[in-house]
C-alpha positions, -999 to 999 in steps of 0.1 A, spaced: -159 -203 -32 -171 -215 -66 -208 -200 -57 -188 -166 -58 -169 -171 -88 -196 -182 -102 -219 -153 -94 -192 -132 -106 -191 -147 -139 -230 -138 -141 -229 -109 -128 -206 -98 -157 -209 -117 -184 -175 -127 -187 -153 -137 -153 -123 -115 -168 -139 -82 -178 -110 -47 -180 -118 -21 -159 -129 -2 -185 -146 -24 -210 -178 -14 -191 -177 24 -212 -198 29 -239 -177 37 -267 -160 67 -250 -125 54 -251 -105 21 -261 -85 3 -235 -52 16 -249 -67 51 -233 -65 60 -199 -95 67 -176 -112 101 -176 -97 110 -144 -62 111 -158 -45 143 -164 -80 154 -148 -82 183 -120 -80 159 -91 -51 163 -71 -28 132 -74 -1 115 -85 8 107 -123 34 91 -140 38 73 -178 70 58 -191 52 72 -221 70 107 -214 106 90 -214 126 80 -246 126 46 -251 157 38 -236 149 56 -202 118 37 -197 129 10 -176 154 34 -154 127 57 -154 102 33 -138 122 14 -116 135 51 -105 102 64 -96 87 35 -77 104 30 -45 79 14 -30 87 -17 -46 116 -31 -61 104 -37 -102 125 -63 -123 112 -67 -155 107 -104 -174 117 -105 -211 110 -62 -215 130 -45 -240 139 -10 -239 106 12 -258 86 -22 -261 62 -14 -232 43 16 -215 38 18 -179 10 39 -169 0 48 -134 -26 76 -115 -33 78 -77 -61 101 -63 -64 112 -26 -103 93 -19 -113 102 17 -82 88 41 -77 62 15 -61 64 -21 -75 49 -54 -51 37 -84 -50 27 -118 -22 7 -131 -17 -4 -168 9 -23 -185 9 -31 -218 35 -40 -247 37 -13 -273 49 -37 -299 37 -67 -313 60 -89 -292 52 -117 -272 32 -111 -240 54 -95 -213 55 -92 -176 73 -80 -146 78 -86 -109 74 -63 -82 87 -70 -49 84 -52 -10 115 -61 3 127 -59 41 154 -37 35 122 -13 19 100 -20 45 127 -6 70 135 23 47 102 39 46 83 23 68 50 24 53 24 7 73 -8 5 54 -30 -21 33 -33 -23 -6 -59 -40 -26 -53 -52 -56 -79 -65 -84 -66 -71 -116 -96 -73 -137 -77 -93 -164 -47 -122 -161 -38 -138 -138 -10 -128 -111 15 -149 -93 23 -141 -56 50 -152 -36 47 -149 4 66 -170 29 83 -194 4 47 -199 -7 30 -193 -41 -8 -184 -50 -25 -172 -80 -48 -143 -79 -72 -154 -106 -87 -126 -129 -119 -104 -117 -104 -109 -78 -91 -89 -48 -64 -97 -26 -54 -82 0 -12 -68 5 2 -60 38 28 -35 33 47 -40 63 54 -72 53 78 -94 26 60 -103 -5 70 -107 -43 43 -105 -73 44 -110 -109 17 -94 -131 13 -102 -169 2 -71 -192 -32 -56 -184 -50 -29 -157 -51 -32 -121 -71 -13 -96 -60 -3 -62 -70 10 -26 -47 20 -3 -58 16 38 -43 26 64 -41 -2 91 -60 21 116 -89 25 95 -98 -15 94 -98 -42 120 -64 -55 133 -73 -93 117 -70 -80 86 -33 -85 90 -40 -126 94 -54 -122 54 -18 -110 44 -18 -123 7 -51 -142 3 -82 -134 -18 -111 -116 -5 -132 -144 -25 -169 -138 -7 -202 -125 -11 -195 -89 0 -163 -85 -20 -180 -86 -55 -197 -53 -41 -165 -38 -31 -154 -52 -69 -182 -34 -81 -176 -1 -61 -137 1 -71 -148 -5 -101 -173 21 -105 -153 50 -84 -128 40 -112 -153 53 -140 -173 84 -119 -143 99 -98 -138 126 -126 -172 136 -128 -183 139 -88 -176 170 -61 -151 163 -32 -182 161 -8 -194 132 -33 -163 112 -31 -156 120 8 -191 95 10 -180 72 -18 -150 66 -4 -167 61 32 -190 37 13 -160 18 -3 -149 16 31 -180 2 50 -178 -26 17 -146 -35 31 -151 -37 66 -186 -63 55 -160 -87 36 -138 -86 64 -172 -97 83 -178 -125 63 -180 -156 75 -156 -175 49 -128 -146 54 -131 -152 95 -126 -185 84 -92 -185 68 -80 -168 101 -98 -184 129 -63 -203 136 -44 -168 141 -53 -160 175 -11 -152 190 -12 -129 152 -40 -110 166 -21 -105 196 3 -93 183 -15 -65 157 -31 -57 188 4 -52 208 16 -35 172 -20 -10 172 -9 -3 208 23 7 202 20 29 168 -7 52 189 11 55 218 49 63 202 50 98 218 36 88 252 66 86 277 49 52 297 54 32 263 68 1 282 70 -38 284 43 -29 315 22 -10 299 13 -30 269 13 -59 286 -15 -45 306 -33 -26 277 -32 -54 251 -38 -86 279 -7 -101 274 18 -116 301 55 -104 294 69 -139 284 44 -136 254 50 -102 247 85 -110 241 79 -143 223 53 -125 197 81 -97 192 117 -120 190 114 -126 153 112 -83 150 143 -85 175 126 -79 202 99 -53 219 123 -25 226 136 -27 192 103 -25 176 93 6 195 129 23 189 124 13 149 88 24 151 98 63 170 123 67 145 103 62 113 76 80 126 103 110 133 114 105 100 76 111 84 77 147 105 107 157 86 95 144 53 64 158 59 52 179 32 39 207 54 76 217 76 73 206 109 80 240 135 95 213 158 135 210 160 151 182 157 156 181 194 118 181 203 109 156 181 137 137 197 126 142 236 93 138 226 95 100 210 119 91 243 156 98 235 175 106 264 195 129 244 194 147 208 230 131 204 221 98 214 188 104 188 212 115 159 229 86 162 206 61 163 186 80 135 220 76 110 227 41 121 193 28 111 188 50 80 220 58 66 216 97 72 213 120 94 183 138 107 195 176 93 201 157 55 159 143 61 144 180 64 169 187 30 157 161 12 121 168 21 128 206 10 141 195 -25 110 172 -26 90 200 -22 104 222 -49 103 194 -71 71 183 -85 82 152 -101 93 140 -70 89 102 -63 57 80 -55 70 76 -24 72 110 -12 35 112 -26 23 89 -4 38 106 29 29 142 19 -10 124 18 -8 116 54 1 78 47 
């Protein structure tokens, strides 16, 4: 991969350029882009609107996405600034952290946590390129560095703990269904080829433009971006790095199987077996360390009961169809296992999602579901 890094460095001068050092003299990089505070519909926040000694509480409050511990951050010392934009099925973001004092140079740690990943059971991708500094991932009990002016790639339904020094980021957010099911074997590596410093390029780019284009413009940028993506997963060095994860694939597939077919009432050990081309004995071993395949599927109806109530638009279903529809034998017996794995019941989800709704500061989280993630 040193060809790469090396065309990147030619490509811009500099291997570690910001995100928006490309502007001409518009605006520093202690300003946000032009598509903050713009008309796009998204999702802002600033620790810049708290007092100083809300900042932290304020931040940690409104990401639950990810569990945020700060390294050596005093209260008022730092700003926080984030914007997400709906871009086709996807969603762009910019992310900058920065001290606001002359301190030394700070950092913090973000981490997706099991207990998260069960809470809201997201289940999408997230690119990160961090056009400056260098970030320090932690997956499996093993570390990597994501060197400046590079992507890697995040699977959100699984662990992972990063720590990111002061600077911008860019991200994409992907649903799984909208890329191939071996992405999930590049959980936590680089997408260090050929194709990816045109998807660098594109993020980039969409970064600078997004304020100035019409919603038909960006439905084709972001199907663009998209097309970019799929080509680095089709390079030849990325299938290299998986070519040893042939049960994973299995397994995504079983997963992909399973996630479109919650509501179908022949979801069963059969069934997949047949769909996916797997005999039962290695369904079961691919699923033990997720405590089993009827446990997944039960884990997978609820949350995805759980996102109709949530959902920003009400759902006209009752609690009881939604229950008969994902297989429960009973409302009662759905109830139950709804507040065993959650914490709540069913009744205090559609109240929660009504005080979301009347509240426009409402979290990230809650963002990202009413978006159809």
């Amino acid at each position: 991969m040193e060809e790469v890094q090396e065309m990147r460095t030619q490509a811009w001068g500099t291997p570690c350029m910001p995100v928006l050092a490309l502007e001409t003299g518009r605006r520093s990089l202690a300003e946000p882009p032009a598509w903050i505070g713009g008309k796009r519909d998204g999702y802002q926040f600033s620790t810049r609107d708290y007092p100083s000694e809300q900042r932290v509480e304020s931040w940690v409050g409104h990401h639950r996405l990810l569990e945020l511990t700060m390294h050596g951050v005093q209260a008022g010392c730092f700003a926080f600034d984030q914007v997400d934009v709906p871009f086709g099925s996807m969603v762009l973001g910019f992310r900058r952290f920065e001290s606001t004092t002359a301190a030394a140079p700070l950092s913090y740690r973000f981490e997706r946590t099991v207990a998260l990943i069960r809470q809201d059971g997201f289940d999408f991708f997230y690119l990160l390129l961090n056009p400056v500094g260098t970030l320090r991932y932690e997956i499996d009990g093993r570390g990597f560095e994501q060197p400046c002016a590079c992507l890697a790639l995040l699977d959100m339904s699984k662990p992972f703990s990063a720590t990111v020094p002061e600077g911008e980021s860019v991200i994409l957010i992907v649903p799984r269904s909208m890329i191939p099911v071996s992405a999930s074997l590049l959980h936590g590596q680089l997408l260090n080829c050929h194709a990816s410093l045109l998807l660098i390029s594109q993020l980039q780019l969409a970064v600078r433009y997004l304020s100035v284009l019409r919603a038909e413009q960006i439905a084709h940028v972001a199907q663009g971006t998209l097309s970019l993506l799929h080509a680095v997963f089709q390079d030849a060095d990325t299938i290299e790095q998986s070519a040893q994860g042939v049960d994973h694939l299995k397994h995504e597939r079983a997963r992909q199987y399973i996630e479109t077919h919650l509501d179908s009432p022949d979801l069963n050990v059969e069934q997949i077996c047949r769909e996916v081309g797997l005999s039962r004995s290695a369904l079961y071993r691919l699923f033990t360390p997720m405590d089993g395949v009827a446990t997944y599927i039960r884990r997978r109806r609820l949350i995805k009961i759980r996102t109709h109530l949530l959902a920003h638009q009400v759902s006209h279903r009752t609690i009881s169809e939604l229950a008969y529809r994902y297989g429960f034998n009973s409302p009662t017996q759905f109830c139950r296992a709804y507040k065993q794995y959650f914490g709540y019941t069913p009744r205090e989800s559609r109240l929660m999602a009504a005080v979301g709704r009347a509240d426009p500061s409402r979290g990230y989280s809650a963002w990202l579901r009413a978006s159809g993630l």
